[in-house]
C-alpha positions in Angstrom: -11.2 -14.8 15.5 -11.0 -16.5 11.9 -14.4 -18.1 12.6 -16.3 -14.7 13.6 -14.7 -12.7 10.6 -15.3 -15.2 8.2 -18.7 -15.3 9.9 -19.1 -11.8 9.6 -18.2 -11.5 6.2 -20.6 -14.2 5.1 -23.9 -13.2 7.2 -26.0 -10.0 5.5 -29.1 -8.6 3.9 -28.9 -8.5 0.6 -28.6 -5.6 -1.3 -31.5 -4.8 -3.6 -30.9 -2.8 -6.8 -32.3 0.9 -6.5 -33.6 -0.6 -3.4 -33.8 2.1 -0.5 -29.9 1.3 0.5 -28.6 2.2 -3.0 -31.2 5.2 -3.1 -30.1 6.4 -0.2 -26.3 6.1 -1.1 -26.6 8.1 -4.0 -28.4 10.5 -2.5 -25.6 10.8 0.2 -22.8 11.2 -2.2 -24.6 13.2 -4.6 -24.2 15.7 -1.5 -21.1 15.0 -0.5 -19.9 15.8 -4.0 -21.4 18.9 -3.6 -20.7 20.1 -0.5 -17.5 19.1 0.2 -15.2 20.4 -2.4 -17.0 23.4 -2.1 -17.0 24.3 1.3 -12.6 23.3 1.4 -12.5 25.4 -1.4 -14.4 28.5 0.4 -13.6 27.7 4.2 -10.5 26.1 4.4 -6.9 27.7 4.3 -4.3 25.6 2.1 -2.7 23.9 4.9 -6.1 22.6 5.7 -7.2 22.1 2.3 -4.3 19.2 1.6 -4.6 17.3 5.1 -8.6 17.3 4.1 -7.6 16.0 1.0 -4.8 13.6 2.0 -7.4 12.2 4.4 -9.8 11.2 1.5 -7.5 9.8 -0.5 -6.1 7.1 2.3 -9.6 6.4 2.8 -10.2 5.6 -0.6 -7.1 3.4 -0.5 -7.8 2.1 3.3 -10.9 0.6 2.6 -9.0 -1.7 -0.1 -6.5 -2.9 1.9 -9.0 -3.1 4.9 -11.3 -6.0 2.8 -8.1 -7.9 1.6 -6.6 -7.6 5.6 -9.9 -9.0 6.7 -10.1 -11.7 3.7 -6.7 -13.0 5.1 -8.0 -13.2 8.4 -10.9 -14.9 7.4 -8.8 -17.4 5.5 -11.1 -16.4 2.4 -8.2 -14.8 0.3 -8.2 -15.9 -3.3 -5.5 -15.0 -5.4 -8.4 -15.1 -8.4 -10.6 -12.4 -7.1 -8.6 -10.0 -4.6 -6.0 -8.4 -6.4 -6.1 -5.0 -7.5 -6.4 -6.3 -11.1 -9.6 -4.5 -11.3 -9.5 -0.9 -12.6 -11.6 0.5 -9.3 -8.9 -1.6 -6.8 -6.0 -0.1 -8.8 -7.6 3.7 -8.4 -8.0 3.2 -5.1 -4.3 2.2 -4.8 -3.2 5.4 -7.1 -5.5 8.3 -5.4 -3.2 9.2 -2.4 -0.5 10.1 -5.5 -3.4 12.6 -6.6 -4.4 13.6 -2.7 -1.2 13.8 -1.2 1.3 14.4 -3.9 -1.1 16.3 -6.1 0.7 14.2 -9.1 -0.7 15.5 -12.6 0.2 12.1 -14.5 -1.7 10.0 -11.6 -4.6 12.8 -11.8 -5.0 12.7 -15.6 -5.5 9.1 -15.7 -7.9 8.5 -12.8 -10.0 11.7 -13.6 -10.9 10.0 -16.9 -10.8 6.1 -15.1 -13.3 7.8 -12.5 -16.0 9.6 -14.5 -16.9 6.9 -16.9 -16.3 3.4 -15.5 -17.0 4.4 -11.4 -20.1 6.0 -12.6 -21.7 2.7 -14.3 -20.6 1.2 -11.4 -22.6 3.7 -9.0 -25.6 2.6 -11.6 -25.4 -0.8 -11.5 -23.1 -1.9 -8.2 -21.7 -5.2 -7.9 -22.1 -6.0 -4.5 -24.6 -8.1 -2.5 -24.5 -7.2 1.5 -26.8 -4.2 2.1 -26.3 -1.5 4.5 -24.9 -1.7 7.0 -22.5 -4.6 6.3 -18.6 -3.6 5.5 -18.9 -4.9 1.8 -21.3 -2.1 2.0 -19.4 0.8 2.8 -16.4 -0.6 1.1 -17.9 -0.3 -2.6 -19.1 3.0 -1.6 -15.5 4.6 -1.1 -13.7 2.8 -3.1 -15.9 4.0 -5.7 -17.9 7.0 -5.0 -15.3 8.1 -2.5 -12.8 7.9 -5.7 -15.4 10.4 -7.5 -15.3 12.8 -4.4 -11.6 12.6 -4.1 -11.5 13.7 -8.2 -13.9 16.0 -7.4 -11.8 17.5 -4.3 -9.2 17.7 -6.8 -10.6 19.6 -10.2 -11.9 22.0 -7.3 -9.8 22.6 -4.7 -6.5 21.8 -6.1 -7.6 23.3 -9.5 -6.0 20.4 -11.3 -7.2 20.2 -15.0 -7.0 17.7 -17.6 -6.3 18.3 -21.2 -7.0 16.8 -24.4 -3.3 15.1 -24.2 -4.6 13.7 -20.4 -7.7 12.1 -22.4 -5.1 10.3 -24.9 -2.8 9.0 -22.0 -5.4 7.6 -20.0 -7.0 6.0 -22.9 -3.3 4.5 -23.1 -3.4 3.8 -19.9 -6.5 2.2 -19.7 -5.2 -0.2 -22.6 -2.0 -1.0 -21.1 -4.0 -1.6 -17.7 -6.0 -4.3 -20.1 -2.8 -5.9 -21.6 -1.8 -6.5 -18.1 -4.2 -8.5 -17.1 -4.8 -10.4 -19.7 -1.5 -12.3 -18.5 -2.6 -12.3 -14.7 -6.0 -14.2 -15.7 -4.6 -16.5 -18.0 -2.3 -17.8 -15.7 -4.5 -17.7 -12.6 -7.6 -18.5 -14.8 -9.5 -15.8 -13.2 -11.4 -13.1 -14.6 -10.1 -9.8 -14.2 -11.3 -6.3 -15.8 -14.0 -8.5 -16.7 -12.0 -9.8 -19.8 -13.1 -13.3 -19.6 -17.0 -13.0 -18.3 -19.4 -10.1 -17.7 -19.5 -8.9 -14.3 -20.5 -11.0 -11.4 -21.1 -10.3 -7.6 -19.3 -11.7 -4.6 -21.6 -14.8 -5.1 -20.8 -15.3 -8.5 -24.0 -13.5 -9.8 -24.6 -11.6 -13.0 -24.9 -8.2 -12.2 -26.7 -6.0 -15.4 -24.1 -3.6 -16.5 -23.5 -1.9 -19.7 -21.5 -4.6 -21.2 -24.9 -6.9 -21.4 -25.5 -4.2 -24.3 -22.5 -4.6 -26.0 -22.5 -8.3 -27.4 -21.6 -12.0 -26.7 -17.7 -12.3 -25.3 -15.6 -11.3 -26.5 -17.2 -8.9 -28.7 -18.1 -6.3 -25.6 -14.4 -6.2 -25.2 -13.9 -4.6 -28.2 -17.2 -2.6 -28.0 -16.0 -1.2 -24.9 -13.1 -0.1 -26.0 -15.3 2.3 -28.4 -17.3 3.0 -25.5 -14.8 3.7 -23.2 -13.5 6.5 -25.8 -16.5 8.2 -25.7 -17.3 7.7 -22.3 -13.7 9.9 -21.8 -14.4 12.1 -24.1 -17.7 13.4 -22.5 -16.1 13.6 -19.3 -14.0 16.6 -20.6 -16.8 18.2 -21.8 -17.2 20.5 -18.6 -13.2 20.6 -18.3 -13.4 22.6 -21.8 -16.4 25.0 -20.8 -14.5 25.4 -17.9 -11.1 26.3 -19.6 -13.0 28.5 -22.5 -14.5 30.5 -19.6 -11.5 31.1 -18.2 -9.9 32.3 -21.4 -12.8 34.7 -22.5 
């Protein structure tokens, strides 16, 4: 069984970038975003509503522990690369909080985690296997499936951030940094990207916005800048929102 996962995990087409595959994938969840929060909003009853939503979120955080479960089996678990030390792994982890729970504090963060850093991610994905291979589907949810779940969330479970929500998560966000600084140090891996730019499952560069942002470790501190402003557009429709409520 080792031999055929590890097999399996190793054997695929690559994926090409804006290729047909990651056309096609945005295409999908562009709809799915659409559609989906919409039609729980207008279809479903509550009861409904949170078991639709309860199901996303474990399948944002299933798909997670579903690569490290089969990296283990494989016997291709490294301590340097699968921990949830990156800030997608970690939302995918938090979400059922948000789904299940409908927590505020866990909401706040991720909304502002998930409409800046999943979105460059959408743009410029870091995988390498093509559809239909698991690596595949796995970056999908765990990254636009995190956007849908937000989505579900703002919509459906009328959840709003605030100004104060943009200032924790930008807290959060730091302290999520500080903590892995530790982690790579000791491991000497490369976490949050802190020590390199991003790379692929084959140890590729993969073009992302930090190429933009200067030499290590300069982008780190770029990005913090970034980051901020990244955050602060993604409230820009939560305020239209709120001031049309108001008036």
């Amino acid at each position: 069984m080792r031999e055929s996962v590890h097999r399996y995990l190793n054997t695929f087409e690559p994926f090409e970038l804006f290729g047909s595959d990651h056309v096609w994938a945005l295409v999908i969840s562009l709809g799915l975003f659409i559609a989906v929060p919409f039609l729980a909003k207008k279809k479903l009853n509550p009861s409904q509503q949170n078991r639709l939503g309860a199901a996303i979120g474990f399948l944002v955080m299933a798909q997670y522990i579903a690569w490290v479960t089969l990296e283990i089996i494989a016997g291709s678990f490294d301590i340097k690369l699968h921990l949830p030390f990156h800030l997608c792994r970690f939302a995918n982890l938090m979400i059922p909080m948000v789904m299940l729970k409908q927590n505020f504090r866990a909401y706040e963060v991720l909304y502002f985690w998930g409409f800046s850093g999943m979105i460059q991610a959408a743009i410029t994905p870091d995988i390498s296997q093509a559809f239909p291979h698991f690596h595949f589907f796995r970056f999908w949810l765990g990254h636009n499936g995190l956007i849908l779940a937000l989505l579900y969330a703002t919509v459906v479970y009328e959840m709003r951030p605030t100004l104060d929500s943009l200032k924790r998560a930008f807290i959060a966000l730091n302290i999520f940094f500080l903590a892995s600084i530790p982690v790579n140090l000791i491991l000497d891996a490369n976490y949050f990207w802190i020590c390199g730019k991003p790379v692929n499952d084959l140890g590729q560069h993969v073009p992302s916005l930090l190429d933009y942002m200067g030499p290590w470790p300069w982008y780190i501190l770029t990005a913090e800048f970034v980051a901020l402003v990244h955050f602060a557009l993604a409230y820009v429709p939560i305020h239209f929102i709120t001031k049309r409520k108001v008036s």
